[in-house]
C-alpha positions as CSV (number, residue, x, y, z in Angstrom):
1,X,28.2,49.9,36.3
2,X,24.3,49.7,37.3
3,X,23.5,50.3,33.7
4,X,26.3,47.6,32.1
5,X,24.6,44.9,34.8
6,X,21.2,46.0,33.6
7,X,22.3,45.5,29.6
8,X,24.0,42.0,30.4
9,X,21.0,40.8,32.3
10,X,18.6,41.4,29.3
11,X,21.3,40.1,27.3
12,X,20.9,36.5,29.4
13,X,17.3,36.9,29.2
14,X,17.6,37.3,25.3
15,X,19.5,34.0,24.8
16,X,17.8,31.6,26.8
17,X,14.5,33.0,24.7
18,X,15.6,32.5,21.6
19,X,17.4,29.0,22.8
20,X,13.6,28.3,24.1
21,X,12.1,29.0,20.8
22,X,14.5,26.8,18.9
23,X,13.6,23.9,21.5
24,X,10.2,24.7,20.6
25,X,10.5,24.4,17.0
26,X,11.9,20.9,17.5
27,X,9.4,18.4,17.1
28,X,8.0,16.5,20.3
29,X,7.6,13.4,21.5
30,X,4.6,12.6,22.6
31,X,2.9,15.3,20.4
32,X,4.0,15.2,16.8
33,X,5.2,11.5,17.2
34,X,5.2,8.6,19.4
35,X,7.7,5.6,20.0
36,X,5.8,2.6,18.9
37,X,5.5,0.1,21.5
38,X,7.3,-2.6,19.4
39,X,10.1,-2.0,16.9
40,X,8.4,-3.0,13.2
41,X,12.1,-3.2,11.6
42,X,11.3,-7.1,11.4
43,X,8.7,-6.5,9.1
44,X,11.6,-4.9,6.0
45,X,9.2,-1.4,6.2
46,X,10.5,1.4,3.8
47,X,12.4,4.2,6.1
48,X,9.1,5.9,6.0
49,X,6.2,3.8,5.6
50,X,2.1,5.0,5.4
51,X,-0.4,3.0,7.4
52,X,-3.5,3.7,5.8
53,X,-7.4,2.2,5.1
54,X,-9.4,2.2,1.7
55,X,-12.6,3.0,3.9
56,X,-10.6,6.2,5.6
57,X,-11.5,9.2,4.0
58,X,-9.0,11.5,5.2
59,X,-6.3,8.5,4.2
60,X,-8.3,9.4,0.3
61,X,-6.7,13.1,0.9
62,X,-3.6,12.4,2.1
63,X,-2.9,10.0,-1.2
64,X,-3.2,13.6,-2.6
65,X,-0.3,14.8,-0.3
66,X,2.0,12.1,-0.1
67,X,4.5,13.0,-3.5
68,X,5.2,16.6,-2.1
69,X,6.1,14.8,1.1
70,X,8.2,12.6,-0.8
71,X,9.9,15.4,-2.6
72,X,10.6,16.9,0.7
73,X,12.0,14.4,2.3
74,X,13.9,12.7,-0.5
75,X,11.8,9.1,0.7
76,X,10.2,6.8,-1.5
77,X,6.7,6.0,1.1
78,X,5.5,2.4,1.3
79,X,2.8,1.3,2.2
80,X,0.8,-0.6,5.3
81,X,-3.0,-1.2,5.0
82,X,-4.3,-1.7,8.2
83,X,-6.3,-4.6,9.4
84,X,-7.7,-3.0,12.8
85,X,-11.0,-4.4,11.7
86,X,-13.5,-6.3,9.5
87,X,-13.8,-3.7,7.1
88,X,-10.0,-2.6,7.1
89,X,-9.2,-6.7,6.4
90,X,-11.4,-6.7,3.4
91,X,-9.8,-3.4,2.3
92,X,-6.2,-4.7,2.7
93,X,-7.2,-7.8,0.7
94,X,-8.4,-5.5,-2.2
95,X,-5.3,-3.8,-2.1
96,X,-3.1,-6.5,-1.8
97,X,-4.4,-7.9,-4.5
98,X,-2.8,-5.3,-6.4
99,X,0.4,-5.0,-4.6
100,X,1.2,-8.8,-5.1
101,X,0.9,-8.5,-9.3
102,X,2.8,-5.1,-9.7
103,X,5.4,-6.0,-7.2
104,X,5.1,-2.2,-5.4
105,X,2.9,0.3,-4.8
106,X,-0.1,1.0,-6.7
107,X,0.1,4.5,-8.6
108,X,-1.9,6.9,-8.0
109,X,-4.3,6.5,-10.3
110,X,-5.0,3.2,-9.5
111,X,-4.9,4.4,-5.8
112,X,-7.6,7.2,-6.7
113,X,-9.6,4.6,-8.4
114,X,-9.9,1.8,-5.3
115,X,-10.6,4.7,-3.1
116,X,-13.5,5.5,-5.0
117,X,-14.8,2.3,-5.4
118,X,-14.1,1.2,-2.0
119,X,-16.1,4.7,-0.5
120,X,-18.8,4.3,-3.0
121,X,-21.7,6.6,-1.7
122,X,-24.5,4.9,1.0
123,X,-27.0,4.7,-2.0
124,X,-24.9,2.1,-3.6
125,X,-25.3,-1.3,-3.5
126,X,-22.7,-4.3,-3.0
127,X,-23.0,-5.0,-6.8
128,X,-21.7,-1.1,-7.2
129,X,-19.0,-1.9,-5.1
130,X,-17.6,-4.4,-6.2
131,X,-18.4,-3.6,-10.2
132,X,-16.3,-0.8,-9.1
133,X,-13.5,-3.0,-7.7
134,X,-13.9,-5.5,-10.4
135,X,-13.2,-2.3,-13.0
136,X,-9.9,-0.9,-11.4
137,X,-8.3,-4.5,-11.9
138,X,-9.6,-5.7,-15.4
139,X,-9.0,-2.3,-16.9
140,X,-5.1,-3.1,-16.5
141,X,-5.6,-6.6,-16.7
142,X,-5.1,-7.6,-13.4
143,X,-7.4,-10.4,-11.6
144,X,-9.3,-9.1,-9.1
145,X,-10.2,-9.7,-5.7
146,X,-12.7,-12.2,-6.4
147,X,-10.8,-14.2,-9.1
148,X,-8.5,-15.8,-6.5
149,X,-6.9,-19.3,-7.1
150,X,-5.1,-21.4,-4.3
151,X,-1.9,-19.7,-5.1
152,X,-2.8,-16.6,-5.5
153,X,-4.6,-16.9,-1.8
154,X,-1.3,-18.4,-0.8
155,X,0.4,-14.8,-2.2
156,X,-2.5,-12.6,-0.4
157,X,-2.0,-14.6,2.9
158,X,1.6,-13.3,3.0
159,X,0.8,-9.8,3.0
160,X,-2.0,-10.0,5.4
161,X,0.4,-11.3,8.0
162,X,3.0,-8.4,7.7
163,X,-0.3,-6.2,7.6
164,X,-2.3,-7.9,10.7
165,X,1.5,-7.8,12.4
166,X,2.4,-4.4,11.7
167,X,-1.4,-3.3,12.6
168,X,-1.1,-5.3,16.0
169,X,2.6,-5.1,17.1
170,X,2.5,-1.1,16.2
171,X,-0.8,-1.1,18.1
172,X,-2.1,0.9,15.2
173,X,-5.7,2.2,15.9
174,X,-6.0,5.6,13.7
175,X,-5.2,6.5,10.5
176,X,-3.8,7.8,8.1
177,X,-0.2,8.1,10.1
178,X,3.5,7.4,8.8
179,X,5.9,5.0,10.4
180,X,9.8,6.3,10.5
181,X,12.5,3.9,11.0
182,X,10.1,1.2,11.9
183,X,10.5,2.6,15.3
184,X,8.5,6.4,15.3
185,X,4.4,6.7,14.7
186,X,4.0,10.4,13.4
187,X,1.0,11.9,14.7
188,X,-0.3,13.3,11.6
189,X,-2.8,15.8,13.9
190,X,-0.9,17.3,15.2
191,X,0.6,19.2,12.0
192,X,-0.6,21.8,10.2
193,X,0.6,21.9,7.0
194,X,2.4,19.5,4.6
195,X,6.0,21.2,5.5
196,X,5.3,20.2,9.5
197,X,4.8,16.8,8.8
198,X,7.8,16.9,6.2
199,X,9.7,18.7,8.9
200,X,9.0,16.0,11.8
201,X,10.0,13.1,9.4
202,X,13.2,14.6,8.5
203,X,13.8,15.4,12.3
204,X,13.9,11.1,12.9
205,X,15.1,10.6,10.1
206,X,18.4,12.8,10.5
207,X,18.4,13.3,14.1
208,X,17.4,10.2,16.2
């Protein structure tokens, strides 16, 4: 009898260990996401939407990233640029100025190419720059950035406000991050590989 008591204990034991680890495996609030402080669904955001700068290096890697995470989670990402200051506002003008002519998302060339421009070593002069700019446009004859008419600054105003709102409301202050349901901010730090962060989007996607 001592010895069946004995094997049923360590049985118990066994289960809420292994019920532990599966908890544990779940992703957590207040670690691998947050609830944003105001619900963005007013803004139309895709399901799962990346809020990201030009000037953000890491943001430059993650463009790298993003279609495996969109393979494994079956999403189509948008996109936010962030307008948390000066240099993030001139950044969302620049690529808002390209959302507003090819109605979407920029590919990824293009994305690769305003990166560069934008993150243009410290040797390089505001002339580089915006040659730079200038080239990512006129090479698929768009306007750029500093061709702007009334109407096209009319266009550009538009995005800004869903970008300034979405920065503010979301109280967005580090980047790059992903915004689930227009509700969740996924912290992307605390992930260590491409299939965490995957794994934490499906979880609020599926689950919450």
């Amino acid at each position: 009898m001592k010895k069946f008591t004995s094997t049923l204990f360590a049985l118990v034991a066994s289960v809420f260990l292994l019920a532990g680890c599966g908890e544990n495996l779940l992703p957590q609030e207040g670690k691998h996401f947050s609830v944003l402080p105001s619900d963005l669904s007013k803004y139309n955001l895709d399901p799962v939407t990346e809020v990201f700068s030009l000037q953000c290096g890491h943001c430059r890697q993650m463009e790298h990233v993003i279609p495996e995470l969109e393979k494994q989670t079956g999403q189509s990402f948008g996109k936010v640029h962030v307008t948390f200051n000066e240099g993030a506002k001139i950044g969302a003008m620049i690529y808002y100025t390209a959302v507003m002519q090819l109605d979407g998302v920029p590919d990824g060339k293009m994305m690769d190419e305003l990166f560069a421009a934008v993150q243009l070593g410290d040797g390089a002069s505001l002339q580089d720059r915006q040659k730079a700019i200038e080239q990512a446009f006129i090479s698929r004859y768009l306007y750029t950035p500093y061709e702007l008419n009334e109407s096209h600054q009319s266009t550009l105003f538009e995005h800004m406000v869903v970008a300034e709102g979405v920065s503010v409301d979301g109280r967005i202050n580090a980047v790059p991050s992903f915004i689930v349901d227009g509700r969740y901010l996924i912290n992307t730090s605390a992930h260590e590989s491409v299939e965490d962060i995957a794994r934490t989007i499906n979880y609020l996607i599926k689950n919450i």
